[in-house]
N, C-alpha and C positions, 0 to 999 in steps of 0.2 A: 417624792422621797421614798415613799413604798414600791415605787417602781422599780427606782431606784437599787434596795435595800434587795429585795428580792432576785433582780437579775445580780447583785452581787453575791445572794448565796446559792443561786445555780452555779455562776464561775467559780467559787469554792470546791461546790460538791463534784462540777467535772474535772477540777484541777485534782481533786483528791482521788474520785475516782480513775481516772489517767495514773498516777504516781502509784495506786494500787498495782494496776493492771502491768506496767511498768515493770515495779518489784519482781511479780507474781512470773513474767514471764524470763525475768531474770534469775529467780530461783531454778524457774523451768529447765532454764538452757546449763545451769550450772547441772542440776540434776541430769539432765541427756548427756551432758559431755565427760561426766561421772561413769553414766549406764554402760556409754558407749566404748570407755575405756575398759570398765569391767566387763564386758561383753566381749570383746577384743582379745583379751588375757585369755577368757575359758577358752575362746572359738583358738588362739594359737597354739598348737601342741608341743608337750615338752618331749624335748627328743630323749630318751634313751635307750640303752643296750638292753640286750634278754639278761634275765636276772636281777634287774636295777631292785632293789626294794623300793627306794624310793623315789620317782621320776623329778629329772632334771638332774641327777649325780650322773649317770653315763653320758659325756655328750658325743656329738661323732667327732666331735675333732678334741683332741682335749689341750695341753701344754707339755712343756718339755719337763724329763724325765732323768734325774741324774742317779747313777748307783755308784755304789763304792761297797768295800769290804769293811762288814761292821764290825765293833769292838768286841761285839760277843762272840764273835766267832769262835769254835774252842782253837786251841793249841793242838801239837802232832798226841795223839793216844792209841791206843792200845785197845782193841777190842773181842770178845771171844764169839765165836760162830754161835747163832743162834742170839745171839743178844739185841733185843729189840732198842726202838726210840734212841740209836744215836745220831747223835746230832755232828751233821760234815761241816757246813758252812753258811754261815749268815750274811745276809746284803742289807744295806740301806738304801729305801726309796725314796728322795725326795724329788718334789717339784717347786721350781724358786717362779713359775707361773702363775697367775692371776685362774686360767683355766684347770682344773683339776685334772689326773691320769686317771684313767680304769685301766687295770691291767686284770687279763682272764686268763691267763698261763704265763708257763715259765718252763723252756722244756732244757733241762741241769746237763750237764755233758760230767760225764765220769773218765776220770784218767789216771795215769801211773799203771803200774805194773801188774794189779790186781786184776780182776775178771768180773762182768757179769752175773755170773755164777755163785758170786760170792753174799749175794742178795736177792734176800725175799721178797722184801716191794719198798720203793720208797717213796714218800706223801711229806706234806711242809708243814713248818707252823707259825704263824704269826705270833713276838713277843709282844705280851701287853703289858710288859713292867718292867725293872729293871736289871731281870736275871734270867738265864733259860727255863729257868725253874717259871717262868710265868709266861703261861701260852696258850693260845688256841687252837686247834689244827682246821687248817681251812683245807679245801680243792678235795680231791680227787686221789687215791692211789693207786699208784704205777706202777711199773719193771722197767729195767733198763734194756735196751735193745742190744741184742745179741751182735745187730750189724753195725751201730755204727756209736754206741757208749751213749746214746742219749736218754733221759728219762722225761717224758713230759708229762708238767703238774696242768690239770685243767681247773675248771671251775673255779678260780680262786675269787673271782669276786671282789680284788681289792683296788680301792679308791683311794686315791694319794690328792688331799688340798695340801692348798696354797702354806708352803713352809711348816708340813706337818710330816716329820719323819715317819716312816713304817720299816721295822727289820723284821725279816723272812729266813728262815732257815730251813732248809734241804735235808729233812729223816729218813733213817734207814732200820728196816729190821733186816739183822744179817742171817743169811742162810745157817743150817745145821752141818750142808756138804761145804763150805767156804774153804781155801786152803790155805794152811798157815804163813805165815810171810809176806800174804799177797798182801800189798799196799795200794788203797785207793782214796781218792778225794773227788769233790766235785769241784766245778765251775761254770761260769760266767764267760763261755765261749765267743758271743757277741752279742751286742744287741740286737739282731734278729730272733736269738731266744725266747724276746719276750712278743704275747702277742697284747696288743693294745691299742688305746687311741690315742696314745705321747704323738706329738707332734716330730719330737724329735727324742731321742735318747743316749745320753755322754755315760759314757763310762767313763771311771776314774783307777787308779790303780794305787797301791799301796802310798805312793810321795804324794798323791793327788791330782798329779797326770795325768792327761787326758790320753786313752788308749784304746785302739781297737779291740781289748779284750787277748787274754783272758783276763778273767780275775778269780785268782783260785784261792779256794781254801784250803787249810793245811791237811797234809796225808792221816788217815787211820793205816792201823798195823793189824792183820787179825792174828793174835797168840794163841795158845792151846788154853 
């Protein structure tokens, strides 16, 4: 019976010890396949563009890109030479994508009857509310080229998610030499304007239309 009793709590103690060891190396493996996932994630790198603030927002391929002519846009006015921060024409960026846009320029084409000439330098602003009155100025300021009415905004830095509007507007400070009468506006010549990682990009036009562009905004007047 103590023979017995004995070789019975040796098979205890290696049943227990076994079921230990067991456990132990089943923590083990959940912990390695834990490590090796997070090990994984640091070693794979998040792709983004120059400028990203924060990595993983630029990716190189992004989703598609829809504009149209935003509601803020002004109406036709009236401007005087020298008169700085007016505002030509505002767009809306969305993307109905799962993958976000980065857009890094926009380069405006200037048209109507007006000149060049008639401007100082023109740079954008992002509205962050629900009036012109509430704005950032993002990119880069420009001139418009003499040869062919284009002005390109660089640096803009802006990132369009999934079903989140951004309107942009196109500023001007107007020259002192401007001449009276000359009428200008910008536009939305085509989607090549924009430089980005949209996969694809639809313009729309005033009915909602799909259109190869333009999409203009309404004319300034320069008066005395």
């Amino acid at each position: 019976m103590k023979k017995q009793t004995k070789i019975g709590v040796i098979v205890a103690l290696v049943v227990v010890l076994v079921g230990a060891v067991f456990i132990g190396q089943s923590e083990f493996m959940k912990g390695s396949l834990r490590d090796l996932f997070i090990k994984k994630a640091i070693q794979t790198p998040q792709i983004t563009l120059p400028g990203d603030e924060e990595p993983g927002i630029g990716i190189a391929q992004g989703g598609n890109l829809t504009v149209y002519i935003s509601d803020l846009s002004p109406n036709e006015q009236d401007v005087t030479m020298g008169e700085t921060g007016v505002v030509y024409t505002c767009i809306d960026l969305i993307t109905p994508s799962v993958l976000p846009v980065r857009i890094d320029s926009i380069d405006w084409h200037r048209y109507h009857t007006g000149d060049a000439n008639d401007f100082e330098k023109v740079y954008m602003y992002e509205i962050t509310g629900d009036s012109l009155d509430d704005y950032e100025l993002i990119g880069n300021e420009t001139t418009i080229s003499r040869d062919d009415n284009f002005a390109k905004v660089d640096d803009l830095n802006l990132v369009i998610q999934l079903n989140t509007a951004k309107t942009v507007c196109v500023v001007a400070d107007m020259s002192e030499s401007g001449i009276y009468g000359n009428q200008n506006g910008f536009d939305i010549s085509s989607d090549d304007v924009f430089e980005s990682n949209a996969n694809d990009i639809l313009l729309l036009d005033e009915d909602n239309d799909e259109t190869r562009g333009p999409i203009k905004g309404e004319l300034v007047k320069i008066v005395p």
